[in-house]
C-alpha positions as CSV (number, residue, x, y, z in Angstrom):
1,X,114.7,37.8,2.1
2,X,114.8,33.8,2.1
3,X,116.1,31.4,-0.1
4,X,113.3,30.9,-1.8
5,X,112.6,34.9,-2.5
6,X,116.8,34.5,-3.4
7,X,116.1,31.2,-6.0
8,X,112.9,33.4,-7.4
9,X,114.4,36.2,-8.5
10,X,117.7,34.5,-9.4
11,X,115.7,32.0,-11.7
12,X,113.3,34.8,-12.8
13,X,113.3,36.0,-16.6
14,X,111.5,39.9,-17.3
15,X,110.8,40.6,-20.5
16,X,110.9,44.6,-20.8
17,X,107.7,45.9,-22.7
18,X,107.5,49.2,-25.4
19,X,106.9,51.4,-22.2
20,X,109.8,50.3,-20.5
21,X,112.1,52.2,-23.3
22,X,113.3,55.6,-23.5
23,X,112.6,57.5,-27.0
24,X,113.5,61.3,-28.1
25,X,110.5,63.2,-29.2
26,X,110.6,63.7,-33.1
27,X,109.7,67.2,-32.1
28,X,111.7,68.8,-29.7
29,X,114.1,65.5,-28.7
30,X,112.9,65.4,-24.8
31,X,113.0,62.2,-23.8
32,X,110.2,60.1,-23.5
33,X,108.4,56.9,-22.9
34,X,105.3,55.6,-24.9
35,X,102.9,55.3,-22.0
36,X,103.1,59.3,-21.4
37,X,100.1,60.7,-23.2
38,X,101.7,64.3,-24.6
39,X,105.3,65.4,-24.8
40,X,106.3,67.0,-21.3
41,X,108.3,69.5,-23.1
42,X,106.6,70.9,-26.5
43,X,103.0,69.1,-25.7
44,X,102.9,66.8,-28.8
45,X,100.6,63.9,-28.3
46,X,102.6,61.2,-28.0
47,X,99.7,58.6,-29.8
48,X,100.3,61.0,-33.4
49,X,104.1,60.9,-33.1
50,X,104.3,56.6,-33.1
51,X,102.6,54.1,-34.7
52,X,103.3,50.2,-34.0
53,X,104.0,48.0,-36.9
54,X,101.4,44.9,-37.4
55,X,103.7,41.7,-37.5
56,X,101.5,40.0,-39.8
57,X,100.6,42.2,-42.3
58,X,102.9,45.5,-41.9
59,X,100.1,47.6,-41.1
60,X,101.0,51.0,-39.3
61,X,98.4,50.9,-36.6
62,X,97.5,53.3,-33.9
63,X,99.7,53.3,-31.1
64,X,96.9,52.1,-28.4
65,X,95.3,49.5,-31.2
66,X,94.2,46.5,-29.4
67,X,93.5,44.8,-32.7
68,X,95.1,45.2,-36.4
69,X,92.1,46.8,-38.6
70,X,93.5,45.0,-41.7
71,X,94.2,41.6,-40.5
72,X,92.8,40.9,-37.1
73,X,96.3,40.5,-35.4
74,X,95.3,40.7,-31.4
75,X,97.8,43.4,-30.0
76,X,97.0,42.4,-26.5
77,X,97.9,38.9,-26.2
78,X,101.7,40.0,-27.4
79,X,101.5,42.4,-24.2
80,X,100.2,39.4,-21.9
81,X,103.0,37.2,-23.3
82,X,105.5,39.5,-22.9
83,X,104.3,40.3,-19.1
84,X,104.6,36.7,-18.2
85,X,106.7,35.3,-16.1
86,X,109.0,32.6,-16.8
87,X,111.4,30.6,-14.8
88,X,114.9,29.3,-15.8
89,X,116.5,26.7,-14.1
90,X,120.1,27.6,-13.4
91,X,122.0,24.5,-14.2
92,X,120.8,23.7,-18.1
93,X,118.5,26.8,-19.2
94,X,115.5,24.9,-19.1
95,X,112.1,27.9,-19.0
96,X,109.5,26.8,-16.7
97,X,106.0,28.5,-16.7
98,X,106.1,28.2,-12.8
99,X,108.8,27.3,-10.1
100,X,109.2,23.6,-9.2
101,X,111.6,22.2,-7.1
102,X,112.7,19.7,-9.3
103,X,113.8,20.8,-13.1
104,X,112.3,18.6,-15.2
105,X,115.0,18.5,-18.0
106,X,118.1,18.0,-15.9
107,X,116.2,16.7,-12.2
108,X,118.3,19.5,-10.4
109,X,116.8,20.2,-7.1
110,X,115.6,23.6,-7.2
111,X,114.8,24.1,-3.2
């Protein structure tokens, strides 16, 4: 690992996503994780047990909705947000979109 792999993953900010967490099935209280598609232990389909909530409009949409049927909200640019990959620079907090060498808030060098 170099020092540039090192300042990556020191300077790199994950975001976790819904799949990511662990939940107990209403059911039968296995644990569980939203991207399974039935309950290992009693075989409840995970999609009928959860429902996200629209953060426009409070709609209780379908689990795998890409788009709110009320309002229109788009489900999938949330996901590609949340996936993205932001940089932080160590000294003042500053979040880049991509790694420079130089921060351009406080002109530390990065590399």
């Amino acid at each position: 690992m170099g020092l540039l792999d090192a300042f990556g993953e020191a300077l790199k900010k994950k975001k976790s996503t819904l799949a990511d967490k662990d939940y107990k099935c209403p059911s039968c209280g296995t644990k569980i994780t939203l991207d399974m598609e039935r309950c290992p232990q009693c075989g409840v389909r995970i999609k009928s047990m959860f429902r996200k909530k629209c953060p426009k409009c409070g709609e209780m949409c379908e689990l795998d909705a890409k788009i709110c049927p009320k309002c229109g909200y788009n489900f999938e640019a949330e996901i590609a947000r949340a996936r993205k990959t932001i940089w932080r620079c160590p000294r003042c907090g500053y979040e880049m979109d991509s790694l420079y060498t130089q921060c351009p808030a406080c002109n530390i060098r990065l590399m």
